[in-house]
C-alpha positions in Angstrom: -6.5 -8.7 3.7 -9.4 -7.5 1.2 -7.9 -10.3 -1.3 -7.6 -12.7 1.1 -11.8 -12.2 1.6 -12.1 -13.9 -2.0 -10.0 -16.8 -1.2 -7.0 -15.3 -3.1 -3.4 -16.6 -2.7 -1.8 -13.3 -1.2 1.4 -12.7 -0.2 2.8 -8.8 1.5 6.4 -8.2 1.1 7.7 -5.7 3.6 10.9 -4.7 4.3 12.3 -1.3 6.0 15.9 -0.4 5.7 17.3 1.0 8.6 17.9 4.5 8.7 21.5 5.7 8.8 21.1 5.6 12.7 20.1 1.9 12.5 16.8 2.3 13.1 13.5 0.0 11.9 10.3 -1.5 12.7 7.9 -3.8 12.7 4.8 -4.4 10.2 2.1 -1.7 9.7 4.2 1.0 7.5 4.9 4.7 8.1 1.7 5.8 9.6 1.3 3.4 12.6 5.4 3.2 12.8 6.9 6.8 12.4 3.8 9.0 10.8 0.6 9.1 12.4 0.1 7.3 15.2 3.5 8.1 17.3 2.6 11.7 15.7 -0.8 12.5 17.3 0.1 10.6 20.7 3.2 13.1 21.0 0.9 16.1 19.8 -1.4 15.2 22.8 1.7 15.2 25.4 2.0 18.4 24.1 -1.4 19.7 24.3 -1.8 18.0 27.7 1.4 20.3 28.8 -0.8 23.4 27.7 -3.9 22.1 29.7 -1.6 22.0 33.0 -0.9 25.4 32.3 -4.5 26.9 31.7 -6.0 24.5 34.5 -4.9 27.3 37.2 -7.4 29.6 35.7 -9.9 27.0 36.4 -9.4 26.4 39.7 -6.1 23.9 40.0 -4.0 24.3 42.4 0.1 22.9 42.4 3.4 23.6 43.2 5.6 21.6 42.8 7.6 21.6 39.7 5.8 20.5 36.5 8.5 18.7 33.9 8.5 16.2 30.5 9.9 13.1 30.8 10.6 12.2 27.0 12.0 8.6 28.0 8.6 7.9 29.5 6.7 9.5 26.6 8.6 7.3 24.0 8.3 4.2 26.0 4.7 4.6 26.1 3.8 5.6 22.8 6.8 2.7 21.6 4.9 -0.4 23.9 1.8 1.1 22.2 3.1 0.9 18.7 4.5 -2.9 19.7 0.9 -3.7 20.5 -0.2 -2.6 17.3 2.6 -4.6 14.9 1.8 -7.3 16.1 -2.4 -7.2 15.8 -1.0 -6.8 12.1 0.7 -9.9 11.8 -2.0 -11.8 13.8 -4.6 -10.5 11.2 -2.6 -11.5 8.4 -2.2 -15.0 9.9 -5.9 -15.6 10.3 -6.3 -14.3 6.7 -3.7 -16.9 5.7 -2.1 -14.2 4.3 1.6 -15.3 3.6 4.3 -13.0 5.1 7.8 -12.3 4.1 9.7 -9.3 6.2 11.8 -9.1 2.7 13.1 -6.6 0.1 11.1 -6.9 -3.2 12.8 -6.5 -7.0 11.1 -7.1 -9.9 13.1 -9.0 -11.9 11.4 -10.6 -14.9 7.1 -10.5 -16.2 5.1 -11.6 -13.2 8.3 -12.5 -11.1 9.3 -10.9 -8.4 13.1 -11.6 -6.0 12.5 -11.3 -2.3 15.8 -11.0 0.2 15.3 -11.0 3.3 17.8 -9.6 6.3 20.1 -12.3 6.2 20.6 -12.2 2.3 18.5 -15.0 1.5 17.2 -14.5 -2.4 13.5 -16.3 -3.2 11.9 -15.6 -6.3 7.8 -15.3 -6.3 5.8 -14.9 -9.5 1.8 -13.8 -9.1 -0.7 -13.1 -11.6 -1.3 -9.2 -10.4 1.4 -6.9 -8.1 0.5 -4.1 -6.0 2.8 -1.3 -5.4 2.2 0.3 -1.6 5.6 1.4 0.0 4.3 4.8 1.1 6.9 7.3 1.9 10.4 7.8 3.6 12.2 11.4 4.5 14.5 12.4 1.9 17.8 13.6 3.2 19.6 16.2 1.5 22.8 15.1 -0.1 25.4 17.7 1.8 27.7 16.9 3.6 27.4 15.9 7.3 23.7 15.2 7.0 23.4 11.6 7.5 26.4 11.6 10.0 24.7 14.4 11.9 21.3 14.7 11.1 18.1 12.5 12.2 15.1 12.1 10.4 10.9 11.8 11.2 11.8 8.4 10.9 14.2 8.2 13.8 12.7 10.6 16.4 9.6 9.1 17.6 11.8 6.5 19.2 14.4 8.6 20.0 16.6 7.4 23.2 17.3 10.6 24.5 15.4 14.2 24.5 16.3 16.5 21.7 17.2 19.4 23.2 17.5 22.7 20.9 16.5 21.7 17.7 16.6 22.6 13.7 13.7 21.4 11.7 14.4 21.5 7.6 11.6 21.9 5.4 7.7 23.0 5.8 5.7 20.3 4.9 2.9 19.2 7.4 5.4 16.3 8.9 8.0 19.4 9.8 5.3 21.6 11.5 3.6 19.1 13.1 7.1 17.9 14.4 8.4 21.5 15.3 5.1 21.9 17.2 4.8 18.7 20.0 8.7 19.5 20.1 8.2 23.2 21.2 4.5 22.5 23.4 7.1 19.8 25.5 9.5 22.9 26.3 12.2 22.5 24.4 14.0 25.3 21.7 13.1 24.3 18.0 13.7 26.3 14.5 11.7 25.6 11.5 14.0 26.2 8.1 11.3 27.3 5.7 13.0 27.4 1.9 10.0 28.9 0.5 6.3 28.5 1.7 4.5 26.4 4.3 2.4 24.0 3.7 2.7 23.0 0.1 -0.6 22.1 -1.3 -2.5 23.3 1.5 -4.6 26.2 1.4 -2.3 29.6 2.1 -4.2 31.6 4.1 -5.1 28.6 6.6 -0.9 27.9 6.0 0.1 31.3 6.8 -2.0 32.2 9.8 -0.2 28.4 11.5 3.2 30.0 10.6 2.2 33.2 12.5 0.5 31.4 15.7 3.4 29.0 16.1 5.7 32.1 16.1 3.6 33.5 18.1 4.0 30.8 20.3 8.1 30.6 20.5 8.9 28.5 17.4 11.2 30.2 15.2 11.6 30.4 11.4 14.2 30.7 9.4 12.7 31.9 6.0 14.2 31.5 2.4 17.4 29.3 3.5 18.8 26.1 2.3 21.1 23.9 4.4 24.7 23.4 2.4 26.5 21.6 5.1 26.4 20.2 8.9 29.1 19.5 11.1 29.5 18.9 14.8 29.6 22.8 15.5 27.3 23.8 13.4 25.0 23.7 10.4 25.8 26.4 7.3 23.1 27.5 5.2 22.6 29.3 2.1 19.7 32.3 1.9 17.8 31.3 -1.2 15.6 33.9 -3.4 11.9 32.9 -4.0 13.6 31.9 -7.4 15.2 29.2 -5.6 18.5 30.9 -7.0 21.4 30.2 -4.0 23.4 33.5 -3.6 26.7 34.1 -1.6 24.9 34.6 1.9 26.2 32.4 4.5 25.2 32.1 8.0 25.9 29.8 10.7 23.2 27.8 13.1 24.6 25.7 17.0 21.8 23.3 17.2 22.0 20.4 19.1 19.5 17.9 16.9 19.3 18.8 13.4 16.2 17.1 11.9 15.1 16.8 8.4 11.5 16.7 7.0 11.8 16.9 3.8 9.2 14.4 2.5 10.8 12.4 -0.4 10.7 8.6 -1.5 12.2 5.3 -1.1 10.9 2.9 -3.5 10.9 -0.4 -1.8 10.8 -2.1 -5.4 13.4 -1.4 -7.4 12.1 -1.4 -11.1 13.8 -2.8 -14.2 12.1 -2.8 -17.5 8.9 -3.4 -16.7 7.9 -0.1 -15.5 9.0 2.6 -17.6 6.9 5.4 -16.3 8.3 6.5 -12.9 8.7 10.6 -12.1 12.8 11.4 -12.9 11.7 14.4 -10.3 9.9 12.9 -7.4 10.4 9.0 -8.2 6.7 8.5 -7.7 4.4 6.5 -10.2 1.6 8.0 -12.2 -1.3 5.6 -12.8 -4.3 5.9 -14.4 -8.4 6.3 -12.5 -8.2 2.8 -11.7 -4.9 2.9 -10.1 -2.9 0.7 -12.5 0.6 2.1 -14.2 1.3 0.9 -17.5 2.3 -2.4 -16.7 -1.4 -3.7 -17.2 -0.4 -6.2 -14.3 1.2 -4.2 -11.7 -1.0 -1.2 -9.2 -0.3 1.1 -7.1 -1.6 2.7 -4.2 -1.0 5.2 -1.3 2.0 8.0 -1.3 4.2 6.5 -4.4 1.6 7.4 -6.5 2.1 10.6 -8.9 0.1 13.8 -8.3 -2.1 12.5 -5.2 -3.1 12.5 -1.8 -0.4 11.4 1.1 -2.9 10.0 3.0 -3.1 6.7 4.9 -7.0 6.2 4.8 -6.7 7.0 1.3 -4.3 4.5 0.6 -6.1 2.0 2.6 -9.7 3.1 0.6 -8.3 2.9 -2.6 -6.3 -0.2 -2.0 -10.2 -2.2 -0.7 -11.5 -0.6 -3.9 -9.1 -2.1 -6.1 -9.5 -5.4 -5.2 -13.7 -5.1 -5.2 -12.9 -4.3 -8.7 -10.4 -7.0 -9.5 -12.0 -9.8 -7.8 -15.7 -8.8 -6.4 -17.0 -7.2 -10.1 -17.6 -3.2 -8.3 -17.0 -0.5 -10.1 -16.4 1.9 -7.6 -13.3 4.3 -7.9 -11.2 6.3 -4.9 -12.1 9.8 -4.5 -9.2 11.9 -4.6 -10.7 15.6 -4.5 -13.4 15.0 -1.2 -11.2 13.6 1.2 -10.9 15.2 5.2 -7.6 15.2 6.6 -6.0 16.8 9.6 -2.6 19.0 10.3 -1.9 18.5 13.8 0.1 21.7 14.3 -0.3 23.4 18.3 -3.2 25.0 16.1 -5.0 22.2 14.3 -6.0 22.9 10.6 -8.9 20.3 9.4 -9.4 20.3 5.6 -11.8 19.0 3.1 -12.1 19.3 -0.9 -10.5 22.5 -2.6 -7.9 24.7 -1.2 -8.7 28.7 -2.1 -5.8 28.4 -4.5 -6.9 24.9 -6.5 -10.5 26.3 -6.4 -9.7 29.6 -8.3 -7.3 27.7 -11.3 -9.6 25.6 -11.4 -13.4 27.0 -11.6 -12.1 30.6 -12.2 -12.5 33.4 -9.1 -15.5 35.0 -10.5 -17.2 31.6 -10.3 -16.5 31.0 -6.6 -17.3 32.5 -3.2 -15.5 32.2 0.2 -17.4 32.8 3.6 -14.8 33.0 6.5 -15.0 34.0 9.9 -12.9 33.6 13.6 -13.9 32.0 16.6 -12.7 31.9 19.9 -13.4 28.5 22.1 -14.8 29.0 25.2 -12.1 26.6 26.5 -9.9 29.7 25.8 -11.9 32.4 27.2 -11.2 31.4 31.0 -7.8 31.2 30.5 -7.6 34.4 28.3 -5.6 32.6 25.4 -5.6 33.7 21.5 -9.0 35.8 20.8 -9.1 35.7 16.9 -6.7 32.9 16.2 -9.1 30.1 15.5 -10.7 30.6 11.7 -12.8 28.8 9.6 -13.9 28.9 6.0 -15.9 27.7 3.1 -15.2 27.8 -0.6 -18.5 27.7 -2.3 -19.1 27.7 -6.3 -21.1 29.8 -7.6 -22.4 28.1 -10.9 -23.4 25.0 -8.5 -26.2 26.6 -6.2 -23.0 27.5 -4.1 -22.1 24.1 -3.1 -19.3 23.3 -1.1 -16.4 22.6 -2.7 -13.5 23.4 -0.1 -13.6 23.4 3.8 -11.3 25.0 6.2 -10.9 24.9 10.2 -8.1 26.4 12.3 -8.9 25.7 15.9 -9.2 22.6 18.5 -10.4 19.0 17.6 -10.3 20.6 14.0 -10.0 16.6 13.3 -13.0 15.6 15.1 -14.9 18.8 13.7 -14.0 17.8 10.0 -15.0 14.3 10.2 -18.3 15.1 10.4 -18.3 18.0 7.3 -16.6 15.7 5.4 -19.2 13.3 5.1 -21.8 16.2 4.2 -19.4 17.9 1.5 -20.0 14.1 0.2 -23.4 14.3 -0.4 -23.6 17.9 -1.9 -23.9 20.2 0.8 -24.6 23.9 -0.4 -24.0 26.7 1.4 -28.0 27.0 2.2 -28.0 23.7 3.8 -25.0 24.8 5.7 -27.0 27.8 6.9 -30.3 25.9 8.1 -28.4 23.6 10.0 -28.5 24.1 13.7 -24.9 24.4 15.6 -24.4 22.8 18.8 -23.4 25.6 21.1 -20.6 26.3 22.4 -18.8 24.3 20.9 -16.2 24.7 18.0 -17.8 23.6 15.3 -20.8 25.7 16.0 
């Protein structure tokens, strides 16, 4: 759409193969399909179930009994998603934006073959390409896991409730998941191999893994899946070395789900692009988001060592084109970017993580102001004093400007926002301190 704005010929590819269960969707990738959107509409059925129950406090009165209905949730939040696919193809077709719901090969310099779902092969050549297929759920290669197993990508339009329910892997996709499951009543495990929340600052990480235990989920620590079958699932305990050793156990679940975040190249590369990660599959590029074919981009979640982002994607993608076609010079930010976990316990980030702050400035060059909180939407209720936690990494050798910011607590989203735009203009921690907090509210 941002080409299209300099009268450029444009044309989006986009094809989704169907999941083992059979499952697609419409335009608008992962984040409006099966990431973000269904995500946070499911995380508030879940919160809304936790306001029911601290409304009695406050007054409410019921009796009767108070259940979930996951086929009306899912039809919702599907009709919803529906709405949104096609506003997508609309705007493309007021763009004059050509459309093609077809898989894309490269198959020769500046040529690209499209086939579409009935096997129909076109070929399209185009003076630039741009690589954006974001991200699909890895599955694990043991047996029994795509006969018996269902993905992110399949539950958020799931035709039946769940039930009792294993959740492999830790990333924010698996918690988030494992959360709305549990805040909607039902039984879920999270298998954690080694840490939570890769990449994410660990002391906000480890305090979610001990509030949503807190909270009923349970975790399975240091264990691998090796097999799943009809009665059960059999995993291996693995040592923080990774190193599987001869302890077996055995897990009855009735959904087995697996988050493991991994990626499905929509474009299938031949010669042209020689530099693609043997480990992840993903595409390193250099600061103007272009790999080494000087023709061909890339953008969003296939991209090497970045943020798995949708707003960054988008940003970068607007960015690229200004540069190609509208003579900017602006580049994406990849370090100051706010983003949101939306565990039961929201975690709202910006900049460095404790961790990435430390390697990188050295811990005698930073300092780290914490404290905890408790909403006085909690109080009434009497729910989790000391839970909520917040934090700012400061550095030293810059008149302690902010460099990394940390919420644990309600609306940590909407809270972050707001910091996030400050952190961009060079907040220090004195600025921080002579501004007034709105009281009482969270981000007080």
């Amino acid at each position: 759409q941002e080409a299209a704005k300099y009268e450029k010929k444009v044309m989006v590819l986009d094809f989704v193969t169907p999941t083992p269960l059979g499952n697609s969707w419409g335009l608008g990738g992962t984040c409006v399909n099966v990431g973000c959107i269904p995500k946070k509409l499911m995380h508030q059925a879940a919160l809304l179930g936790q306001a029911l129950q601290d409304s009695r406090k406050f007054g409410w009165q019921f009796t009767e009994e108070v259940k979930h209905n996951w086929m009306t949730m899912t039809e919702s939040v599907q009709n919803y998603i529906g709405s949104l696919n096609w506003g997508y193809r609309v705007a493309l077709r007021e763009k004059k934006v050509t459309y093609e719901n077809a898989y894309g090969e490269f198959v020769g310099p500046h040529t690209v073959k499209a086939t579409n779902k009935r096997g129909v092969e076109k070929l399209y050549t185009a003076e630039r390409f741009l690589i954006a297929t974001g991200e699909r759920p890895r599955y694990l290669g043991i047996p029994g896991d795509k006969e018996y197993c269902i993905s992110s990508d399949d539950l958020f339009s799931l035709p039946y409730c769940p039930g009792k329910t294993l959740v492999v892997g830790a990333s924010y996709v698996a918690l988030e998941c494992a959360g709305f499951l549990a805040g909607l009543g039902l039984d879920v495990t999270v298998m954690v191999r080694s840490i939570l929340l890769r990449g994410f600052d660990q002391d906000i990480a480890n305090k979610i893994g001990e509030y949503m235990e807190e909270h009923g989920i349970n975790f399975i620590r240091e264990f691998v899946p090796i097999k799943v079958s009809e009665e059960f699932i059999s995993c291996l305990r693995a040592t923080l070395g990774h190193n599987l050793c001869p302890v077996e156990e055995h897990f009855v679940f009735n959904v087995v789900r697996l988050l493991h975040q991994g990626v499905e190249l929509l474009v299938t590369f031949s010669v042209l692009v020689t530099k693609v990660s043997s480990r992840t599959g993903k595409i390193p590029v250099n600061d103007e988001e272009q790999t080494n074919v000087p023709y061909i981009y890339a953008v969003g979640d296939i991209l090497q060592d970045k943020l798995e982002l949708t707003p960054v994607a988008i940003q970068a993608g607007k960015l690229l084109v200004q540069r190609l076609y509208a003579g900017a010079s602006s580049k994406c930010d990849y370090v100051n970017v706010p983003t949101t976990v939306f565990t039961p316990l929201e975690y709202g980030a910006c900049g460095y993580s404790e961790e990435t702050a430390v390697e990188k400035f050295g811990e005698e060059n930073i300092e780290v102001y914490h404290s905890h909180f408790w909403p006085l939407e909690w109080t009434v209720p009497s729910r989790d004093n000391n839970k909520c936690y917040a934090k700012i990494i400061c550095n030293i050798q810059d008149n302690e400007r902010v460099i990394g910011f940390h919420v644990l607590g309600p609306n940590a989203g909407e809270v972050t926002q707001g910091f996030a735009a400050a952190i961009k203009c060079g907040l220090t921690k004195e600025q921080l301190d002579s501004t007034i907090g709105i009281h009482p509210v969270c981000a007080e």
